[in-house]
C-alpha positions as CSV (number, residue, x, y, z in Angstrom):
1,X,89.1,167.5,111.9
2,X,87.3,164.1,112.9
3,X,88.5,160.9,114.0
4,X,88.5,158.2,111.6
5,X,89.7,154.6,112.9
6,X,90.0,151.7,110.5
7,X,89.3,147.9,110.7
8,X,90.6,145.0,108.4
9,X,88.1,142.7,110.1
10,X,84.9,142.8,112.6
11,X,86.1,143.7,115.9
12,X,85.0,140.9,118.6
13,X,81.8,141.8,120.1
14,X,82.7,140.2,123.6
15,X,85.4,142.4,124.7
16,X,83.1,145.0,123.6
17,X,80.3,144.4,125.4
18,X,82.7,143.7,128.5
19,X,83.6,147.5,128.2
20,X,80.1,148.5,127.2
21,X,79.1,147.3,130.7
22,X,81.9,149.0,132.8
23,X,80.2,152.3,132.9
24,X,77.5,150.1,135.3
25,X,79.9,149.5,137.6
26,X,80.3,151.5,140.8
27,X,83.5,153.6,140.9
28,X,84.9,151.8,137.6
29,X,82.1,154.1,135.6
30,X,84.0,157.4,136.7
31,X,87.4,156.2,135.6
32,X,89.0,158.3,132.5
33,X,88.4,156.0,129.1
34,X,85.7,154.7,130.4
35,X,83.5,157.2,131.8
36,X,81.2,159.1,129.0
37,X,82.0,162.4,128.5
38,X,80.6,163.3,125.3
39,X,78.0,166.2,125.1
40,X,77.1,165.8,121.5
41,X,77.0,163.0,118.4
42,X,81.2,162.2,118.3
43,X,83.2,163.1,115.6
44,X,84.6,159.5,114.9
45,X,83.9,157.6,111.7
46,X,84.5,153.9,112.0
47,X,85.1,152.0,108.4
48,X,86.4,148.7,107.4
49,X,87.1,147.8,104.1
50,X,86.5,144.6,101.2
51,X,84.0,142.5,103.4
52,X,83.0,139.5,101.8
53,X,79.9,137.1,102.2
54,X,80.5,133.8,103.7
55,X,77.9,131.9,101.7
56,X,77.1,129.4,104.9
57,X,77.0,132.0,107.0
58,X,74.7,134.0,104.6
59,X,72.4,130.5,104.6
60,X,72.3,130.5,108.4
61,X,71.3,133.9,108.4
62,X,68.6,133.0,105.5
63,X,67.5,129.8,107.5
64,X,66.9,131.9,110.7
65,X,65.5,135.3,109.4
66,X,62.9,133.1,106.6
67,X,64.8,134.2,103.6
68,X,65.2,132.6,100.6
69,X,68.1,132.1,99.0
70,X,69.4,133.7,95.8
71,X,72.4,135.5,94.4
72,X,71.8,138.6,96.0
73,X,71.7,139.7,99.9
74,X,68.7,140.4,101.7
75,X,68.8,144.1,102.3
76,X,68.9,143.2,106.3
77,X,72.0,140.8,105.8
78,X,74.9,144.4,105.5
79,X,73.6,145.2,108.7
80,X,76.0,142.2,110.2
81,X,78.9,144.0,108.6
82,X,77.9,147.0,110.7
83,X,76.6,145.9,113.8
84,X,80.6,145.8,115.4
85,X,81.6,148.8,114.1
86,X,78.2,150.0,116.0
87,X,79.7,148.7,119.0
88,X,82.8,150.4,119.1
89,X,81.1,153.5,118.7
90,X,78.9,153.2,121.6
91,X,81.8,152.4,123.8
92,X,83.7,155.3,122.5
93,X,84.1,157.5,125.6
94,X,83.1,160.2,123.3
95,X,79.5,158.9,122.9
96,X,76.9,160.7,124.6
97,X,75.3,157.7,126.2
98,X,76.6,154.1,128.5
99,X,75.6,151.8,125.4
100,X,74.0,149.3,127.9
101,X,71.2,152.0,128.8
102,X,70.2,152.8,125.0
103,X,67.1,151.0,123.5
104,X,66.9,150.3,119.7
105,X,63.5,152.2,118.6
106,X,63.6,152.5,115.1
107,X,65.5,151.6,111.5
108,X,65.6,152.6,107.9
109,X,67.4,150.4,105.4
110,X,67.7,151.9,101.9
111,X,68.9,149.2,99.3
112,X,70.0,151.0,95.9
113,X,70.3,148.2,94.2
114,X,71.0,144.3,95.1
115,X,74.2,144.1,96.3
116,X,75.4,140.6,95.0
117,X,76.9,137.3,97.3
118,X,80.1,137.9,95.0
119,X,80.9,141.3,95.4
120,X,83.5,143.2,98.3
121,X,81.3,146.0,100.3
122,X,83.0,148.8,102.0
123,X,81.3,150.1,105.0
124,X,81.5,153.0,107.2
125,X,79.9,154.1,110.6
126,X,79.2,157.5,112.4
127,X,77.1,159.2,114.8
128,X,74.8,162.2,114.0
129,X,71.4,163.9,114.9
130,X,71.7,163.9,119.3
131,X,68.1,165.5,119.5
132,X,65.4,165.8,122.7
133,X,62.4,162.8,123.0
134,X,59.5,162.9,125.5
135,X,61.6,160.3,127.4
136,X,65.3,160.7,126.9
137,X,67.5,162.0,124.0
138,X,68.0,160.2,120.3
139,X,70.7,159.4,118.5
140,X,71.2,158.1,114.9
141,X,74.1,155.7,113.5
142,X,74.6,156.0,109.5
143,X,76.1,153.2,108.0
144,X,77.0,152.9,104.9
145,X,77.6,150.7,102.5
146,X,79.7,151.0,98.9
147,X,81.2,148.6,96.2
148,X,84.2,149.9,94.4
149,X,82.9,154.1,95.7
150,X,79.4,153.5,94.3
151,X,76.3,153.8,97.6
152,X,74.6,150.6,97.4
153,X,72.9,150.7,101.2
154,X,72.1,152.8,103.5
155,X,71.2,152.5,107.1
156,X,70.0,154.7,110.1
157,X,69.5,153.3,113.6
158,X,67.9,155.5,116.1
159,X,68.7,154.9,119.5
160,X,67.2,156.0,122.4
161,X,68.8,157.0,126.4
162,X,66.4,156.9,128.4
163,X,65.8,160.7,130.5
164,X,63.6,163.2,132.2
165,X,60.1,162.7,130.6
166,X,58.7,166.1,128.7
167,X,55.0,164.3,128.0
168,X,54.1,167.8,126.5
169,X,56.2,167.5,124.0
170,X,55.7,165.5,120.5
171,X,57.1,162.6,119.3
172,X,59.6,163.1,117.1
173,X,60.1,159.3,115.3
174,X,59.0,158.5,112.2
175,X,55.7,156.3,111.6
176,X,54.0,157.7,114.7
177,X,50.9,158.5,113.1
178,X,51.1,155.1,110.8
179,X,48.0,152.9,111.0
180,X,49.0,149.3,111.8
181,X,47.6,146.9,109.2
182,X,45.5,144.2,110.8
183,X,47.3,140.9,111.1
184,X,46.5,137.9,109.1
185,X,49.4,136.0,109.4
186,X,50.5,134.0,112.3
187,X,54.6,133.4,113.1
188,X,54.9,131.1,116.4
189,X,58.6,132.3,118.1
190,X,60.5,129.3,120.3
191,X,62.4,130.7,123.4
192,X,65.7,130.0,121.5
193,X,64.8,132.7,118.5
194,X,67.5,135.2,120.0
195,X,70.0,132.8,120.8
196,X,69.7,131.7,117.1
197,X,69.7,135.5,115.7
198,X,72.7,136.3,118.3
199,X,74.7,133.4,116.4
200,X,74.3,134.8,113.0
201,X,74.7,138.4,114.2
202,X,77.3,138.4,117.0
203,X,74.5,140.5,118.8
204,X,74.9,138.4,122.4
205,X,72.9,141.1,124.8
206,X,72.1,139.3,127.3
207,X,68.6,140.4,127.1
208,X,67.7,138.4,124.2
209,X,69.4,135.0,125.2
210,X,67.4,133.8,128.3
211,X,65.1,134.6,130.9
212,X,67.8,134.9,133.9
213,X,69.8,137.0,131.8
214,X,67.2,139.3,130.2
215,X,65.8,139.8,134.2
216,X,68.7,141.4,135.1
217,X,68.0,144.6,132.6
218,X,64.0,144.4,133.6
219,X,62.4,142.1,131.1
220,X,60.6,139.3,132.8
221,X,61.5,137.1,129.9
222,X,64.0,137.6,126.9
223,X,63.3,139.5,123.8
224,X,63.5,139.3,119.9
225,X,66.3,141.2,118.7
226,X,64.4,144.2,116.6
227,X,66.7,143.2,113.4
228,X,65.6,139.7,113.5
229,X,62.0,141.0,113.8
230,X,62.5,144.0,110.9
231,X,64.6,140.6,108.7
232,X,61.4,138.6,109.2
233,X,58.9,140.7,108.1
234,X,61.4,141.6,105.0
235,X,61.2,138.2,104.2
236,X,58.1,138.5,104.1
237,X,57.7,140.8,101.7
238,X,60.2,139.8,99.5
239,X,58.1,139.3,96.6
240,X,56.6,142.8,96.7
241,X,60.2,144.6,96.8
242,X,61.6,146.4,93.9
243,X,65.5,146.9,93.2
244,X,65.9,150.2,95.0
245,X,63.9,150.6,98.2
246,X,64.2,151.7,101.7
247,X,62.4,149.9,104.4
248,X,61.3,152.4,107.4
249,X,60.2,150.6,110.6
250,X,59.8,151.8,114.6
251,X,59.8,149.2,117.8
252,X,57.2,150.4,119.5
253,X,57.4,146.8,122.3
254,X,59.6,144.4,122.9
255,X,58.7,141.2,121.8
256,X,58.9,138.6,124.9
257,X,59.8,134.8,123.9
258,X,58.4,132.6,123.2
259,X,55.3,134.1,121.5
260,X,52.8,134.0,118.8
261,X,52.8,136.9,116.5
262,X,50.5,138.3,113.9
263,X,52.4,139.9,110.9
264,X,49.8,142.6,108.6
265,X,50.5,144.1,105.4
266,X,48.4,147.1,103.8
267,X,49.4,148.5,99.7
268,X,48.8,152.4,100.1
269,X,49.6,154.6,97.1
270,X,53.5,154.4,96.9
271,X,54.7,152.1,99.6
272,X,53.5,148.9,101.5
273,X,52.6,149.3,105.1
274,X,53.3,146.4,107.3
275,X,53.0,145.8,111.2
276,X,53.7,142.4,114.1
277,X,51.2,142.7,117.1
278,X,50.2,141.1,119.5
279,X,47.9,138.2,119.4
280,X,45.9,138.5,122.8
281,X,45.2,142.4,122.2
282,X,46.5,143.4,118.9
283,X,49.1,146.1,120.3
284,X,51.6,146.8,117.7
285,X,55.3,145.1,118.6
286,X,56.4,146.9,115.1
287,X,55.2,149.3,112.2
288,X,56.8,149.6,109.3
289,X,56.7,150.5,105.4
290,X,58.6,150.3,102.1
291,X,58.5,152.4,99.2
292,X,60.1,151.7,95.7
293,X,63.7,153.8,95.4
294,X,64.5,156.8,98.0
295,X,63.2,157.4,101.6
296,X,59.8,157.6,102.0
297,X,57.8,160.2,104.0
298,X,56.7,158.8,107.1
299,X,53.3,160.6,107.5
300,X,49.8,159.6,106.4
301,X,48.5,156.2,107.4
């Protein structure tokens, strides 16, 4: 039988991330509770219950993401209530991976209906789906969202540990054979667009606050945060969303600050495909696409 551990609030994210770095550290990484022994997805499920919507903090987040606001949640804004309980997964000794070596590489948000500011949303957190990838092995976090038992949102985050390259071998995330949709719009990003997401979020890696700090893990400057980037091109597209929809997207590069992006948006048959790329040479940073109710296949372009 699994492991379930309860919350009544967000667990802090900085004594988190101090353990989420210890497996780094030379002779600390091999010490029992913190070394990662897990061979396979953990049976754990993480859940915290009745979380509310501070309506300031819900502006903030609006204000930084380029949402307007109304008396529902942007689809993105559950993810917040999440995000922690992500954490304490990843620095789970039973998770298969040292969190501070994992990329994020892809998210699907599925939004049954708008959840409103006023209501209390139950959410709950596991692992699943450890599978092979030309460069590592992926991993999926569901999270899950529900007001008095009913599913309102749904969430899948695909991480990625970086391994022994298989190049002969295919690509198994979604949207890899997805056209990106040329860009017409441009969005200038200021150095200080992850230290304004990591406020909102409570999502301080280092590698999206500054240059110095985003150096040390290999990036010459700091990035955007992927959710900031999938909650601005939401935004976007808010006026093309139905109720019920899930929102696929895949990181395909990081997104070095400050910049000047070009966001594109194609209508296809059943869903909306969407893309931010590069200005110099058009290389896509992101591909995405949104279809009305349930998940949407991924193939086609």
């Amino acid at each position: 039988m699994g492991r379930t551990r309860t919350y009544d609030r967000a667990p802090s994210s900085l004594p988190l991330y101090v353990r989420a770095a210890l497996p780094a550290i030379p002779l600390l990484g091999w010490l029992p509770g913190v070394r990662h022994t897990g061979t396979g997805a953990p049976d754990l499920t993480l859940t915290r219950a009745g979380v509310r919507t501070d309506v300031a903090h819900l502006a903030d987040y609006a204000d930084v993401c380029g949402f307007g606001l109304t008396g529902t949640l942007p689809a993105t804004y559950p993810h917040l209530a999440v995000f922690g309980l992500h954490l304490a997964l990843m620095t789970d000794a039973a998770f298969p991976f040292a969190p501070m070596g994992v990329v994020h590489v892809a998210n699907s948000i599925t939004q049954h209906r708008p959840l409103t500011v006023a209501e209390s949303l139950d959410v709950r957190v596991h692992a699943a789906d450890l599978r092979a990838h030309p460069r590592g092995r992926l991993i999926d976090l569901i999270s899950t969202g529900t007001v008095d038992g009913e599913t309102v949102w749904e969430e899948v985050t695909t991480l990625l540990s970086r391994g022994r390259r298989d190049d002969d071998m295919a690509d198994p995330l979604p949207l890899g054979d997805v056209e990106p949709p040329s860009g017409k719009v441009r969005w200038r990003l200021p150095d200080d667009t992850g230290r304004r997401y990591a406020a909102v979020s409570g999502d301080h890696n280092p590698i999206h606050l500054y240059s110095l700090t985003a150096r040390a893990f290999g990036f010459p400057r700091q990035i955007a945060h992927g959710m900031w980037t999938m909650a601005r091109c939401l935004a976007a597209l808010e006026g093309r969303l139905c109720d019920a929809f899930t929102m696929q997207v895949t990181f395909r590069r990081p997104v070095l600050l400050p910049t000047t992006v070009h966001f594109g948006v194609r209508d296809e048959p059943d869903r909306t495909v969407f893309g931010v790329a590069a200005t110099d040479d058009g290389s896509p940073h992101l591909v995405g696409l949104v279809s009305a109710g349930g998940r949407s296949s991924p193939g086609g372009s």
